[in-house]
Steps between C-alpha positions, in 0.01 A plus 500: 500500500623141512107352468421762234847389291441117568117532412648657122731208478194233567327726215779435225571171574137411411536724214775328415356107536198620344678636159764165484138293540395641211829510312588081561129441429578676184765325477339146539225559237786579248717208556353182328326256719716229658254242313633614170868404606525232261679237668409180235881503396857628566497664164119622572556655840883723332284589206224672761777701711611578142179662343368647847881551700430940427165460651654371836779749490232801487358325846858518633525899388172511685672407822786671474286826463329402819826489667603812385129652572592402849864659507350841406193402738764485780705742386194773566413366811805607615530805367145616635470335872858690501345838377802524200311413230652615154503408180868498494541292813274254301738495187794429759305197647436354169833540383653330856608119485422500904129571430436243291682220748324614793178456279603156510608438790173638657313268245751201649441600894127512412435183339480295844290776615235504263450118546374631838260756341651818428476685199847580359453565128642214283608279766079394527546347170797242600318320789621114528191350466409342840454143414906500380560699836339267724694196392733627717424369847786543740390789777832535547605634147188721479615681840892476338340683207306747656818557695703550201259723363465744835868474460568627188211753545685668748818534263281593270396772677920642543423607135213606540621927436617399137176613352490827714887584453524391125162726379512836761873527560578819295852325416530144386567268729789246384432237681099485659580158634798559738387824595095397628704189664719740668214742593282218638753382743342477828129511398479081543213577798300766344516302147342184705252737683319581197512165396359415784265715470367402207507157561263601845261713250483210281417226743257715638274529206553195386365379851194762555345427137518125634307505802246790326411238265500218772271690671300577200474124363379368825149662418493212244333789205733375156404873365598654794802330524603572183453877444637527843786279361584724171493819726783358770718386148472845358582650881792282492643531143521914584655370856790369245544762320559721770735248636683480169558859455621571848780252438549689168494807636800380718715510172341854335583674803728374734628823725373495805189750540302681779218265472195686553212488300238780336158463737347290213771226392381255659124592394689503132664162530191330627265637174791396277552144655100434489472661119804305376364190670122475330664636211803222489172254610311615172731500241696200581219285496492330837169582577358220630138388424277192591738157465359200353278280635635175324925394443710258431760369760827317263711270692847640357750240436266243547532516866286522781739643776915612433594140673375361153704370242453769218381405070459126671249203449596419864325818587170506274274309733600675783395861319262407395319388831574879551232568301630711237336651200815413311827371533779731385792286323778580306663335194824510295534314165806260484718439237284284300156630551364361809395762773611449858365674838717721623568850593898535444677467186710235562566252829848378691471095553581358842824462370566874396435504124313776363241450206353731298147359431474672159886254373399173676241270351227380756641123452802656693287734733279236641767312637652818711467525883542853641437698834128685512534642907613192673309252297688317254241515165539416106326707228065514385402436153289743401314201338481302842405795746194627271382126475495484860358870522203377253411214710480707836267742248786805628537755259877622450601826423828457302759751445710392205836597544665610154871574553628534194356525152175329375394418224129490301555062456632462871168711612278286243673183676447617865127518388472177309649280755349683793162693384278234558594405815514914609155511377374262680644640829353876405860553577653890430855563381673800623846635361763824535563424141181672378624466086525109542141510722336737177621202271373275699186633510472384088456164663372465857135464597627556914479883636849646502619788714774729454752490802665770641762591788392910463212670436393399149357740235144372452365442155167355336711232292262203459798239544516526912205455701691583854823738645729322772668770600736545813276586850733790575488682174114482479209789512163524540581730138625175338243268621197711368667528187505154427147510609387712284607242166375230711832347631574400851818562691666217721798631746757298591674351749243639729528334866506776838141633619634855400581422132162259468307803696632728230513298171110427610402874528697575189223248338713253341337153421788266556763450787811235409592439856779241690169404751192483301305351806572796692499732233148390424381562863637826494340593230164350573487760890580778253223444323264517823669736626702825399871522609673785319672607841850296357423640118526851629846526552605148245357654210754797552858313639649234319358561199575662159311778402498825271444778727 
């Protein structure tokens, strides 16, 4: 009975991600596009929010209907793996305060979760993006999180009758909290046993679809490799599911049952996991299809390993014997008009004063020692470092930093002082502000790309010629979009085997990496030969994805 329950759970939870897909992509198509934010002036940039503030308070109904589409979702849940399912149980979960917070909750305890694959509905939406995650590089506070986390699961877990008690109890229960702690006193081992359980279950899919494909990709056939691939990610995704709505199912029924199961269950649970998978597979878009045969490798920062000194002169010869296709850069405009490398908005002297590079003229700036690592460095001219870049014949892909409002003359002078010397370089400028890049566009010759730390909506606007988007919140779905207008996609900050092994398969043309040497080797034995036996299982954890 358990399976049969747990295999109906898997099915609405699909249902569920499947239906808030469609409803946020909705939602997205009706919200203006974040290049028509005008951000030119102060005054510009209120008078926007002004004319189009309803607009973006419809999108926030939107979501709060999805939350409450998931209260009644778990509200039935409970009421039919229970076998007391009633319209007027359903009234009484709606109209209970407990409900609602333990909708919550579970969206809270799943968050951390779904950053390891699982399919919680909402949560899949609110993934850090991984390049933001691993900036954090102490083992020890990883294992103190994950600690934290198991921790606070298994508290979690003392509340975990408050659904049950608040929607079947035929009188109302005053206070679900206090009583499911009460009731759950004692049940610390069985509560980690199923985690454990799970956790087992999970490890050991994750580590048979692995050594499948291994075994697969050692015939050296790319086709082969690949089909092979997209059936062991489908496999997989339905593996999560299953995984997902056990641990749900701890919370929709928590009284302890005679465990036995109908003769086919398990028969059940195994059709639903593969049908969900190739179905999850097919709809989401991470089909994966032939990569491409030529890419770019970007040296980001302007560095050619992380003991580099990044948005440095000092470091431009040294990247460039890398080998790069480009050099990645950033650049701030100062005070009065001069653009500077760097990737922070403002830097502490040696002597502990901060600066705001946007308030202090470069006259001032140029004279300012601060701490880069343990080297002791002053500010790049923007003038200076694409001199230097020109004369090497390295092309420079330059994010322009735009903190704060822009205006149409400030654009027009970035151009005019710069242009000629960007054209000559076949340099690119990237930017997140996509409203100053559009304006740009009225007088740049150079490519420009949109940049992006999500998945960004892709559009046939004839202003961007390339997406930078974020590795982790890529898909092979967002990739052959922008193929299909005749854009390319470059991922960034793209630097393990696993992440270049799956950015590759995905098909994107450009990888902005911390080691472009070894980046560029890496990518060159993936060309000769298929490895999808690490994109099996990275194309599902870590990252952000619909359903």
């Amino acid at each position: 009975m358990r399976l049969k329950q747990i295999s109906f759970v898997m099915v609405l939870l699909f249902g569920f991600n499947v239906l808030a897909s469609l409803v946020i992509g909705a939602l997205a198509r009706f919200s203006p596009e974040a290049y028509k934010i005008n951000t030119s002036t102060f005054s510009q940039f209120v008078n926007y929010w002004i004319k189009n503030g309803w607009s973006y308070g419809v999108v926030f109904l939107g979501y709060l209907m999805i939350y409450f589409i998931l209260v009644l979702l778990l509200i039935a849940m409970t009421l039919i793996c229970n076998q007391q399912f009633s319209f007027s149980r359903m009234i009484r979960g709606i109209k209970t305060p407990a409900v609602y917070v333990m909708t919550l909750g579970l969206i809270l305890i799943f968050w951390p979760l779904n950053a390891l694959g699982l399919k919680f509905p909402v949560t899949n939406y609110i993934t850090i993006p991984q390049t933001f995650v691993s900036m954090v590089s102490n083992p020890l506070l990883w294992i103190i999180f994950w600690g934290v986390i198991l921790i606070v699961i298994l508290l979690f877990f003392r509340l975990k009758r408050v659904l049950f008690d608040s929607v079947t109890s035929d009188q109302k229960v005053r206070h679900p909290f206090k009583e499911s702690w009460k009731k759950t006193t004692g049940k610390f081992l069985s509560d980690f046993f199923q985690l454990f359980q799970c956790a087992v279950q999970f490890v050991g899919a994750t580590g048979i679809v692995f050594a499948l494909q291994w075994l697969v990709d050692r015939l050296g056939v790319r086709t082969l490799s690949i089909s092979f691939a997209n059936v062991m990610i489908a496999l997989l995704a339905g593996v999560l599911y299953f995984i997902t709505a056990e641990m749900v199912f701890i919370f929709l029924s928590p009284l302890e049952r005679e465990k036995r199961d109908q003769k086919y269950s398990g028969i059940t649970a195994l059709v639903m996991i593969v049908l969900i998978g190739f179905v999850s597979l097919i709809l989401s878009g991470k089909m994966l299809h032939t990569p491409n045969s030529e890419y770019l490798v970007m040296a980001h920062m302007g560095i050619a390993s992380k003991e580099d000194v990044p948005n440095s002169i000092l470091s431009l010869k040294k990247a460039h014997e890398a080998k790069p296709d480009y050099v990645e850069i950033d650049i701030q405009k100062t005070k009065d008009g001069t653009f500077v490398l760097s990737h922070d908005t403002s830097i502490e002297s040696l002597s502990g004063k901060k600066y705001v590079l946007n308030d202090v003229s470069w006259n001032e700036l140029k004279q300012v020692e601060f701490k880069s690592g343990n080297q002791t460095v002053k500010l790049t001219r923007f003038d200076d470092y694409i001199k230097k870049a020109n004369q090497l014949k390295q092309k420079i892909l330059i994010e322009l930093k735009i903190n704060a409002t822009i205006t149409n003359q400030e654009l027009e002078a970035f151009e005019e002082r710069y242009g000629a010397l960007m054209e000559e370089n076949h340099a690119q400028i990237q930017s997140l502000n996509q409203n100053a890049l559009a304006r740009l566009s009225k007088y740049s010759e150079n490519g420009l790309g949109l940049l992006s730390p999500v998945d960004n909506a892709i559009n046939a606007s004839k202003f961007n010629t390339f997406y930078a988007i974020e590795y982790s919140s890529l898909s092979p779905k967002t990739v052959a979009a922008a193929k299909k207008v005749n854009k390319s996609v470059y991922a960034w900050t793209v630097d393990t085997q696993a992440d270049l092994s799956t950015t590759y398969a995905y098909g994107v043309k450009g990888f902005i990496t911390d080691q472009p040497a070894r980046t560029r080797k890496t990518l060159d034995r993936l060309r000769r030969h298929p490895h999808y036996d690490l994109v099996v299982w990275n194309a599902l954890l870590f990252k952000r994805a619909n359903f």
